[in-house]
N, C-alpha and C positions, 0 to 999 in steps of 0.2 A: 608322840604326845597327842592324845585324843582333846585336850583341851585349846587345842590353836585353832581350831577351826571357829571358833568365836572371833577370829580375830582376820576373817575376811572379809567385814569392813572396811580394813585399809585396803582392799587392793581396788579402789576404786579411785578415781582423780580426781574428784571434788576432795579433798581433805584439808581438813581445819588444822593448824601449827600447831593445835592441844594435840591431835587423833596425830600426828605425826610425831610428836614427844612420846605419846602413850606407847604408840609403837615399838620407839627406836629403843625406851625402856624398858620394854617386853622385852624383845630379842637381846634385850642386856650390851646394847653398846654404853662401851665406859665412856668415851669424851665425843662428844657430837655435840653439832651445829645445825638448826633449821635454820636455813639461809631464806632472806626477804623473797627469793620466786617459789619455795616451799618445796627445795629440792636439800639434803641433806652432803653434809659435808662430816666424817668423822675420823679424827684425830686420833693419833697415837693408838690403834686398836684395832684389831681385828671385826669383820661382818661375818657372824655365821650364821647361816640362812639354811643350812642342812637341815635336810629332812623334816622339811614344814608344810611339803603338801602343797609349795605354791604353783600358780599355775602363772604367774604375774611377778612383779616385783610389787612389794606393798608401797612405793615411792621411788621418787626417782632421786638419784644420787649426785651431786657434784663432784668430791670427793674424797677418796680411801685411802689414807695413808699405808693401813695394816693390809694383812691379806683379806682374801673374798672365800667362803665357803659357802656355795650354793648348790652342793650335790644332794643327790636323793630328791629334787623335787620334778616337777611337770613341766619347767619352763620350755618354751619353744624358740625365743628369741631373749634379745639381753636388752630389750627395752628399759630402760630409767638406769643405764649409765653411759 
């Protein structure tokens, strides 16, 4: 999808709890948590993060009940979990 790359704003660490909702609603997680350190917590549901072109994590995670999908992208390390 050529239109995510609008969406490397989040991969930076200053982020605001709206820019980390708007996020977590983009990549369409169903039940998720911004927790008070601004690290995200998501519930009953699957992270699919495939094929986004990240180079980063857009946030950092707490915790993932469901599975993780983070193939097809740049990362080099599993920073923000």
């Amino acid at each position: 999808m050529k239109y995510i790359k609008s969406f490397k704003i989040f991969e930076s660490s200053n982020l605001t709890r709206h820019q980390i909702m708007q996020a977590c609603d983009f990549y369409k997680f169903e039940d998720y948590e911004v927790n008070e350190d601004l690290t995200v917590s998501v519930y009953q549901s699957h992270v699919n993060l495939s094929e986004q072109e990240l180079d980063k994590l857009p946030f950092n995670f707490y915790y993932v009940e469901g599975s993780i999908n983070l193939s097809e992208n740049n990362l080099t390390d599993m920073k923000g979990f």
